[in-house]
N, CA and C of each residue as an Amber inpcrd file, in Angstrom:
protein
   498
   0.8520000  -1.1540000   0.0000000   0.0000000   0.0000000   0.0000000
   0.9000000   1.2210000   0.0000000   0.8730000   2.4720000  -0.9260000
   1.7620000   3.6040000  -0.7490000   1.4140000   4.2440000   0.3720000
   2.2250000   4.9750000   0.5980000   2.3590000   5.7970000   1.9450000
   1.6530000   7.1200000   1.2120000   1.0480000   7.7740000   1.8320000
   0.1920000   9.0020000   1.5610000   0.9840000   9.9510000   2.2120000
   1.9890000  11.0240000   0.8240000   2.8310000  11.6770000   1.0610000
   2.8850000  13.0280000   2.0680000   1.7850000  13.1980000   1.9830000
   1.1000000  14.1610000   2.8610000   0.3090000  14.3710000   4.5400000
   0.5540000  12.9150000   4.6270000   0.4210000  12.1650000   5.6720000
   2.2020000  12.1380000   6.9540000   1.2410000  12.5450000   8.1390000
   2.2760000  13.1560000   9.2380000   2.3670000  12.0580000   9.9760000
   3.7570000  11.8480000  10.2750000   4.3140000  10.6240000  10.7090000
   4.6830000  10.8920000  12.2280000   3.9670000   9.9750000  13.1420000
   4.5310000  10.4200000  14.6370000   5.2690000   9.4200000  15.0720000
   5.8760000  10.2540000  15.9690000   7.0010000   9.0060000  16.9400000
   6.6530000   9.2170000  17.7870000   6.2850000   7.5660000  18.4480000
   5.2080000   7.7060000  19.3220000   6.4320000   7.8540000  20.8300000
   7.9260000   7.5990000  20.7400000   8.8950000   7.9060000  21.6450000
   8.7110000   9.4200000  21.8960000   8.6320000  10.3250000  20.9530000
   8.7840000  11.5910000  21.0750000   8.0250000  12.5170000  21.4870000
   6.7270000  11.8810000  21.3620000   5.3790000  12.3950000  20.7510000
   4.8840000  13.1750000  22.7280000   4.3750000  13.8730000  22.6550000
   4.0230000  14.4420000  23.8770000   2.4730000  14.4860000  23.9440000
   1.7770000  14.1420000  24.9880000   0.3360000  14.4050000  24.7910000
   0.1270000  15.2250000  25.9970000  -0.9340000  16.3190000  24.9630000
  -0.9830000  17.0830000  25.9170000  -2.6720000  17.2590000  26.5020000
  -3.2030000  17.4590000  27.8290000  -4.4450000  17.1010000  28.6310000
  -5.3530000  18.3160000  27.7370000  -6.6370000  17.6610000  27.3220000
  -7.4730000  18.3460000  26.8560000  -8.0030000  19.6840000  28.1130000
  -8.0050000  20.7410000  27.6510000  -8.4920000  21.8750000  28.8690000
 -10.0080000  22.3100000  27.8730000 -11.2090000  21.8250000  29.4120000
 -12.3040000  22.0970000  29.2180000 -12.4640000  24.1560000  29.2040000
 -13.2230000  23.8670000  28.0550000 -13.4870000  25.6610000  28.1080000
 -13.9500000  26.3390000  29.3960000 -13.5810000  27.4760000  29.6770000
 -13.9310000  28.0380000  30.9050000 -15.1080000  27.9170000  31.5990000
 -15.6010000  27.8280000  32.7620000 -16.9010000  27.6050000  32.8690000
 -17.4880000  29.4090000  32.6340000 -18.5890000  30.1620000  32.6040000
 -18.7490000  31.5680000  32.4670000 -19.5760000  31.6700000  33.9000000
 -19.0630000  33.3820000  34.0820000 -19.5510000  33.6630000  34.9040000
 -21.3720000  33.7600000  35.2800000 -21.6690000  34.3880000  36.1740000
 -22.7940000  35.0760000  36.2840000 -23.0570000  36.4490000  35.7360000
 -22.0150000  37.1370000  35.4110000 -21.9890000  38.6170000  34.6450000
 -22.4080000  38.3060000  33.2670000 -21.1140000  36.9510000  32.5260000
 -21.0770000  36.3710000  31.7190000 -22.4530000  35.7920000  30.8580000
 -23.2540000  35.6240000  31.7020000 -24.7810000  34.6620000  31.3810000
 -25.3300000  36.2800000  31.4670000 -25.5860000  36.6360000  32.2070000
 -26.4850000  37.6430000  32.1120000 -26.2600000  38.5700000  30.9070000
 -25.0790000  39.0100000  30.5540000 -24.9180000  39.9620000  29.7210000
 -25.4480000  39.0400000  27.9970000 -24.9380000  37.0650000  28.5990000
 -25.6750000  36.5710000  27.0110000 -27.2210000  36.7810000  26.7040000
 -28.2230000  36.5710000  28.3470000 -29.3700000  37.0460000  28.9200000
 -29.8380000  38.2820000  27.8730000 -29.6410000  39.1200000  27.9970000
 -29.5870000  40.5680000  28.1990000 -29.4400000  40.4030000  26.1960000
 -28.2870000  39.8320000  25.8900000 -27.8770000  40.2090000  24.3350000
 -29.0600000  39.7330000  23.7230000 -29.2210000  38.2530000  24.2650000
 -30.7800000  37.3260000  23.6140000 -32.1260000  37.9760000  23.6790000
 -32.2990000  38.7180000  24.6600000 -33.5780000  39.7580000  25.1310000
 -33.9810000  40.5630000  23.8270000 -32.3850000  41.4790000  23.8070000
 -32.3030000  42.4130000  22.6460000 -32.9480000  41.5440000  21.3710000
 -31.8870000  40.5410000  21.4390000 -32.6660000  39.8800000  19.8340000
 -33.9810000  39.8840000  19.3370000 -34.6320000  38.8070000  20.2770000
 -35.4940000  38.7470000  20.6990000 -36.4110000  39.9820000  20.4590000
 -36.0690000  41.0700000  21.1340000 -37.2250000  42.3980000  20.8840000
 -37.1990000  42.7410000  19.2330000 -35.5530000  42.8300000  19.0040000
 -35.5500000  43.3490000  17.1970000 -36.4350000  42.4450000  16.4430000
 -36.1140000  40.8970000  16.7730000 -36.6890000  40.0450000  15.8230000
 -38.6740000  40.3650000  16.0140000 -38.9130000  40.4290000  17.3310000
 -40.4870000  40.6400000  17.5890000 -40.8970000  41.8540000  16.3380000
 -40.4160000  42.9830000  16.7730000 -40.1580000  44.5450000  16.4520000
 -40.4700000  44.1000000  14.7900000 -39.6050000  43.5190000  14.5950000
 -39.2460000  43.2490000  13.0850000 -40.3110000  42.4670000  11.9190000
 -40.9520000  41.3090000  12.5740000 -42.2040000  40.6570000  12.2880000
 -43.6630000  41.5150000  12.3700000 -43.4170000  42.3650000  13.2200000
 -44.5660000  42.9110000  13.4530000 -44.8520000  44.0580000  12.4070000
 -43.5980000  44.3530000  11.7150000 -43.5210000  45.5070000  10.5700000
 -44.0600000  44.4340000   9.6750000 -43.3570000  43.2140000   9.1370000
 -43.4280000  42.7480000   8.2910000 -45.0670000  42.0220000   7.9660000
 -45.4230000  41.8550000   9.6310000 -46.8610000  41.6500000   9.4760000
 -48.0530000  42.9710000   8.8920000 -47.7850000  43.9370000   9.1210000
 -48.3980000  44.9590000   8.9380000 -47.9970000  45.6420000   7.7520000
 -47.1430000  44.8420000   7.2140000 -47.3460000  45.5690000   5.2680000
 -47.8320000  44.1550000   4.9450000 -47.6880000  43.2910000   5.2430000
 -48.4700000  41.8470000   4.5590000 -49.8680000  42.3630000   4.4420000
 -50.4320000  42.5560000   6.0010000 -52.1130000  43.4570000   5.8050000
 -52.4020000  44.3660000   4.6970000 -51.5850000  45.4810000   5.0220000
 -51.4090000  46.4460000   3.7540000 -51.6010000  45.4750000   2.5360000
 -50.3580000  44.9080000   1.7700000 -50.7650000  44.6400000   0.4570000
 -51.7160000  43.7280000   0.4390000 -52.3730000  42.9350000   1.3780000
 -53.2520000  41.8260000   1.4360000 -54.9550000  43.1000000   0.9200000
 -54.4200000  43.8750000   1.5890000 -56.1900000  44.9310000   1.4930000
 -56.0960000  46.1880000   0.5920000 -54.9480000  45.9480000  -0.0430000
 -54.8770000  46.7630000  -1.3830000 -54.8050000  46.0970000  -2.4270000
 -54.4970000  44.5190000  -2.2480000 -54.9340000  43.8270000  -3.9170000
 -56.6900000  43.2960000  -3.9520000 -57.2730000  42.9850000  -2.4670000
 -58.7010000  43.0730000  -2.3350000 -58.7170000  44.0860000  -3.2290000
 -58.8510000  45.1070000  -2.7420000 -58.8870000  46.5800000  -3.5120000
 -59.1560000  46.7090000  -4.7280000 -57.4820000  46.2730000  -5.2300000
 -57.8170000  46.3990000  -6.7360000 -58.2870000  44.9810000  -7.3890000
 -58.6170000  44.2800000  -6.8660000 -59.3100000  43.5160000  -7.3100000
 -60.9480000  43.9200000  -7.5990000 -61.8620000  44.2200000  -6.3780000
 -63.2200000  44.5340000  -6.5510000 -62.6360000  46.8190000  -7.6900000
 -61.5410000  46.7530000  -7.9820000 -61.6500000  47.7950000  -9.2270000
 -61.7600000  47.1590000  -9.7850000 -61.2130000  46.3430000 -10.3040000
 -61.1710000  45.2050000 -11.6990000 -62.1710000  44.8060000 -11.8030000
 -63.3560000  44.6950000 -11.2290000 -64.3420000  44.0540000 -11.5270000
 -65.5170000  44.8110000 -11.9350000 -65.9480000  44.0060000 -13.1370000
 -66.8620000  45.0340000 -13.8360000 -68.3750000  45.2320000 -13.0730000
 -68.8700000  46.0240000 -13.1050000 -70.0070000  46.6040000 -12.7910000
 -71.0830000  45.3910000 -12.7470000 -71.2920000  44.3880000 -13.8250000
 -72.0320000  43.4610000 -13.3380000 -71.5930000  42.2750000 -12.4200000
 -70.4210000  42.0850000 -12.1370000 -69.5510000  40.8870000 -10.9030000
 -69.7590000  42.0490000  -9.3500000 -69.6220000  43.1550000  -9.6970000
 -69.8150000  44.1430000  -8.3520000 -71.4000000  43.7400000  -7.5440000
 -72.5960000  44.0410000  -8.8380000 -73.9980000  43.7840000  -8.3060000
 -74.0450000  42.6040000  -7.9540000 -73.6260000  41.2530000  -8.5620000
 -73.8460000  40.1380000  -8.4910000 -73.0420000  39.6310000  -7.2700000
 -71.9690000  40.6430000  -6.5940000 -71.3640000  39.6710000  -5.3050000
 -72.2880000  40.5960000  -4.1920000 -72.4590000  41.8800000  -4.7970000
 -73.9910000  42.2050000  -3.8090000 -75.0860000  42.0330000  -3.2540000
 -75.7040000  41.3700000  -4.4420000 -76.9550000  40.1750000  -4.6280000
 -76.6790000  38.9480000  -3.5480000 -75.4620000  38.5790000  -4.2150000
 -75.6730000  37.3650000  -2.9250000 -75.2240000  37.6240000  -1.6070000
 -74.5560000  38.8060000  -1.4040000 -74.8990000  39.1380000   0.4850000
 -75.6380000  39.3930000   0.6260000 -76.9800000  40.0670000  -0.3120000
 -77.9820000  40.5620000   0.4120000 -78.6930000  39.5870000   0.4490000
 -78.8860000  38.2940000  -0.1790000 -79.6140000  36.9570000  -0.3810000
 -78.9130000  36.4190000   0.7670000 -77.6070000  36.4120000   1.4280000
 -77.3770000  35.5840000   2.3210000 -78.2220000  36.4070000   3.5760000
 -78.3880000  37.4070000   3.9320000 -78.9090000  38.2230000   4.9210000
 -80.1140000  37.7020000   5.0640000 -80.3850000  37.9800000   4.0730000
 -82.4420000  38.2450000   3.6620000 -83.1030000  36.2290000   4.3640000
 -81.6740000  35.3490000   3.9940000 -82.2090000  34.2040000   4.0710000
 -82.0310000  33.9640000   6.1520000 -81.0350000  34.3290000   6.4190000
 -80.7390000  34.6410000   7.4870000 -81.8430000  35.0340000   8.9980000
 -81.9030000  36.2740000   8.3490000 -83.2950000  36.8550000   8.6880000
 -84.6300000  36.1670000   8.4510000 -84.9390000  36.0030000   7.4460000
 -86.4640000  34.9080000   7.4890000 -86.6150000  33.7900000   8.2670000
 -85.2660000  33.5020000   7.9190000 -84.9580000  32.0500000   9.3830000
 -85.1130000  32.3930000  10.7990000 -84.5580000  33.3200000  11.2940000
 -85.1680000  33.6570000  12.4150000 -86.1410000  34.0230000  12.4680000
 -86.8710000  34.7340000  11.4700000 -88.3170000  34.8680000  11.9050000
 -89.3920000  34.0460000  11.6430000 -88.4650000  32.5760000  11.1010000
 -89.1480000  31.5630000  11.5300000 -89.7590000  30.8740000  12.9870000
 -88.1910000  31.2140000  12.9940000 -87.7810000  30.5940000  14.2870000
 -88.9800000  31.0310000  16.2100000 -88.7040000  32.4030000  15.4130000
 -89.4230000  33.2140000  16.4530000 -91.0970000  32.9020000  16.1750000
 -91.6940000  32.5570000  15.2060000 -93.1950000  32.2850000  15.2130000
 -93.0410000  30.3260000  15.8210000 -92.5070000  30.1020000  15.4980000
 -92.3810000  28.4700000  15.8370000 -92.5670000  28.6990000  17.4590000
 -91.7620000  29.5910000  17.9420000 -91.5050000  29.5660000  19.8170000
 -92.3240000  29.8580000  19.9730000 -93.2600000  30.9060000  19.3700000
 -94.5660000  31.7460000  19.5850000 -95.6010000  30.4990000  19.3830000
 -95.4140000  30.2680000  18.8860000 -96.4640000  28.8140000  18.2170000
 -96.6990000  27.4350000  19.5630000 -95.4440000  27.2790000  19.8390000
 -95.3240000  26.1350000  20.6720000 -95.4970000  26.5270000  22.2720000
 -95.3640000  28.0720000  22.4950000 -95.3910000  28.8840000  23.6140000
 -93.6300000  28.6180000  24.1370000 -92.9450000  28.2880000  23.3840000
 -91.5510000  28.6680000  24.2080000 -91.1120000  29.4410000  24.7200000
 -90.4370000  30.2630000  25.3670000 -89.9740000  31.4140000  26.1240000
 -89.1420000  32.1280000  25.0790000 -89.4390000  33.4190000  24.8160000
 -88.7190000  33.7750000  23.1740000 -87.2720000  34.1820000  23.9230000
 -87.0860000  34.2250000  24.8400000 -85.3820000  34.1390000  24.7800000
 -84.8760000  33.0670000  24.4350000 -85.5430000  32.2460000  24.1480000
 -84.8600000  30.8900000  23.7150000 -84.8430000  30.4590000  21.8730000
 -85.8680000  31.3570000  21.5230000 -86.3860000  31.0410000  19.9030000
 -85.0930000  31.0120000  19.1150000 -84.0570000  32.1080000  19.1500000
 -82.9880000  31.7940000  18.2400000 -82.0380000  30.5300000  18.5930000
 -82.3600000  30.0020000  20.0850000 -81.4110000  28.7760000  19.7580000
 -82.0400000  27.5760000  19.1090000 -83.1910000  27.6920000  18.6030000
 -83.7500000  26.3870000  17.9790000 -82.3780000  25.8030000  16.4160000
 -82.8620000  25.0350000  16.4420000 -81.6780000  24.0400000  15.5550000
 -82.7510000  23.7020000  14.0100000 -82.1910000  23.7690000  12.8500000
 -82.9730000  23.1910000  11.8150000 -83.3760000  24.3710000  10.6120000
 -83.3210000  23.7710000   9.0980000 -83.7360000  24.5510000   8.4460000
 -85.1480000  25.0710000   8.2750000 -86.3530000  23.7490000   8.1070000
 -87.0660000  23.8080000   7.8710000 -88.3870000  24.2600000   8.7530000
 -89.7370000  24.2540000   8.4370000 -90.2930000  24.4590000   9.8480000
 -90.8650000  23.0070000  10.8170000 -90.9400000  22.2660000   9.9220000
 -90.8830000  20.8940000  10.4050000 -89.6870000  20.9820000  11.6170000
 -88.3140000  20.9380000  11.1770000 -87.2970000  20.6730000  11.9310000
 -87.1690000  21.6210000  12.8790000 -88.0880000  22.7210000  13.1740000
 -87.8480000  23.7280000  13.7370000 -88.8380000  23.3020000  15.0230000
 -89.6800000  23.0800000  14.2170000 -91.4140000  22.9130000  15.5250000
 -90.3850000  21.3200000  16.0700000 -89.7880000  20.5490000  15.4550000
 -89.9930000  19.0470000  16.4800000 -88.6820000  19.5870000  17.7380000
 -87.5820000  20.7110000  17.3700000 -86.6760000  20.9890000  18.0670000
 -87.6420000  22.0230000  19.0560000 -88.2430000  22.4100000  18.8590000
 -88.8950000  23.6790000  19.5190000 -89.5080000  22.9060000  20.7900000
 -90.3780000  21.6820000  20.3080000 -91.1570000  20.6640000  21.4830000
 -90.2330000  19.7440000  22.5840000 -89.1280000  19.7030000  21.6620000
 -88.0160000  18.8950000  22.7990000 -87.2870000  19.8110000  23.2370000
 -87.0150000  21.0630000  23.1520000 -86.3550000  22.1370000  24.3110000
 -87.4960000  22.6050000  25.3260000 -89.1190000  22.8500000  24.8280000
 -90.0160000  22.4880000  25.5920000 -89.6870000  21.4560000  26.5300000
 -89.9200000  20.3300000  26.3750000 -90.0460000  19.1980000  27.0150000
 -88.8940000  19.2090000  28.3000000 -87.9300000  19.6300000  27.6450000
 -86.9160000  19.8030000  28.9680000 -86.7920000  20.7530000  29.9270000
 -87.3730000  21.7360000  29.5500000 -87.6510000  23.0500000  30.3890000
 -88.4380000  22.4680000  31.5270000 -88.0990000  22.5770000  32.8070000
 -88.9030000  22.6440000  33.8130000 -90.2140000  22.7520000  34.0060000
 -91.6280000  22.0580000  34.7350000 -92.6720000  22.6130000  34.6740000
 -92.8910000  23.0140000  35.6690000 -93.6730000  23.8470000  35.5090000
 -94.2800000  24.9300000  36.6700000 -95.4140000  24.4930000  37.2590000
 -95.3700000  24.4770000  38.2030000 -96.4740000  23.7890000  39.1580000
 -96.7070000  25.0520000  40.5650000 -98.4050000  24.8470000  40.2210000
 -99.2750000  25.6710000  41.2660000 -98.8120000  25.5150000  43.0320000
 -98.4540000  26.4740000  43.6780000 -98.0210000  25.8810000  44.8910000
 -99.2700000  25.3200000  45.3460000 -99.0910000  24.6840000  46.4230000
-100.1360000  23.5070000  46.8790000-100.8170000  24.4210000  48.3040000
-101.4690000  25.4160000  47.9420000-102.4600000  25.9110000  49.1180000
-104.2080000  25.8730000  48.7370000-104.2390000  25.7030000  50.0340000
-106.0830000  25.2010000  50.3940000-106.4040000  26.6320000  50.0710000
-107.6390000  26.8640000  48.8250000-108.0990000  28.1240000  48.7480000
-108.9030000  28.6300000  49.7400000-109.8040000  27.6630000  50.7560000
-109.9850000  28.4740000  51.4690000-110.1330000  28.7740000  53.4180000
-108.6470000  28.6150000  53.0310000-108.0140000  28.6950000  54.1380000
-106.2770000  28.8020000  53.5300000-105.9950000  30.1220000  52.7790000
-104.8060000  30.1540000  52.6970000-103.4890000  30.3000000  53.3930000
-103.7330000  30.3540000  55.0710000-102.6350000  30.7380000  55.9940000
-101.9630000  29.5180000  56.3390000-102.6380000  28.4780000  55.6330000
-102.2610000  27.4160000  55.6160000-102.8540000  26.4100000  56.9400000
-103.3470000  26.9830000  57.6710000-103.7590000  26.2490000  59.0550000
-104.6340000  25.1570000  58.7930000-104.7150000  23.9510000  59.6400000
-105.1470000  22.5170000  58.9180000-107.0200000  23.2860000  59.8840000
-107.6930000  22.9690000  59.4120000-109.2760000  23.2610000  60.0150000
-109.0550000  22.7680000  61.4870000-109.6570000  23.6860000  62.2940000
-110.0240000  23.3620000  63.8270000-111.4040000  24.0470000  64.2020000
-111.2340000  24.4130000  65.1950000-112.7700000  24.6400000  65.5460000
-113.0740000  26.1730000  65.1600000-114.2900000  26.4160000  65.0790000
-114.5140000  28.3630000  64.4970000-114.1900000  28.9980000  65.5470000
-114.1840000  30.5420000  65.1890000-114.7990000  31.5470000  66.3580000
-116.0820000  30.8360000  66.9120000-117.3230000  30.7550000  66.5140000
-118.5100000  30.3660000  67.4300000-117.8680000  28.9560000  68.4270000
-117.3470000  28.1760000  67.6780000-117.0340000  27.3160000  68.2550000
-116.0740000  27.1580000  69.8560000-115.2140000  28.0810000  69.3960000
-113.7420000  28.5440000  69.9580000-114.8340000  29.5300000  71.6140000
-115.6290000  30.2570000  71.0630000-116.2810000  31.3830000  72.1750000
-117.5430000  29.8080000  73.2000000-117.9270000  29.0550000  72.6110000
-119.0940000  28.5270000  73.1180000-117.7460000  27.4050000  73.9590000
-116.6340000  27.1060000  73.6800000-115.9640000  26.4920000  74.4370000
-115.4210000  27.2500000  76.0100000-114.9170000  28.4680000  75.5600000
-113.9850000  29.3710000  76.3370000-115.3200000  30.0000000  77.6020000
-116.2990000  30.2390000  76.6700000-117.6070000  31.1330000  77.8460000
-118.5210000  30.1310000  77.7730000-118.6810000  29.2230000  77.4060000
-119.6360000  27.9650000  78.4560000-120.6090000  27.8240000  77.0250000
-121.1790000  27.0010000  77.3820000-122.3840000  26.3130000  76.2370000
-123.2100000  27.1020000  76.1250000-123.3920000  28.3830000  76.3020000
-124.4100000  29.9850000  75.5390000-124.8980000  29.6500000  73.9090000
């Protein structure tokens, strides 16, 4: 095999080894001041994103922009049309919603949470949030005798006891 001329030849008689020295340990000044440098970074890099976020917005709501320019007069009405069709459908639905509660006697703070497109699906959700609602029940007093006292004897009764059989 040739010898690789470039290749350093030791004598291992001669050869001296010398003890690896671990890097310094660092101080507490030392850490803090790396502390302190990383902080800085840290703020530029924040600092720095936050520019870069806020021209992203910018050109994000200036090609919207020129986009609805670019668009001709009939794509303008027609993306109009359908927000006002999404509204309009929106709205009728709740005022579905709200005759259904009215209908079933639900408590109308509750009418917009009903679930369902239709009015079918509206009235069978309307009867089972009914159904779970608590019922109200008449308190249980004797009409006539509301102080609640169980019957005992009258005044006439009470006087013909106390002053003798008169």
């Amino acid at each position: 095999m040739p010898e690789d001329p470039e290749a350093v030849k030791v004598d291992p008689t001669t050869a001296k080894v010398e003890p690896q020295q671990d890097p310094p340990t660092p101080t507490v000044e030392d850490l803090q001041k790396q502390l302190e440098e990383a902080k800085r970074t840290l703020q530029n890099k924040t600092e720095e994103a936050q520019r870069v976020h806020s021209k992203l917005e910018k050109f994000e709501k200036a090609e919207e922009e020129r986009k609805k320019a670019e668009m001709s007069e009939i794509e303008r009405i027609s993306l109009e049309l359908k927000d006002a069709q999404t509204k309009l459908k929106a709205a009728e639905l709740n005022a579905m919603k709200r005759n259904i509660a009215e209908k079933i006697q639900l408590p109308p703070a509750l009418a917009l949470r009903l679930q369902g497109e239709t009015p079918d699906e509206l009235e069978a959700d309307a009867k089972a949030l009914l159904e779970a609602l608590p019922k109200k029940t008449a308190p249980n007093l004797n009409p006539t005798n509301p102080g609640g006292a169980s019957g005992g004897e009258t005044d006439d009764e009470r006087r013909r006891r106390i002053f003798g059989g008169q």
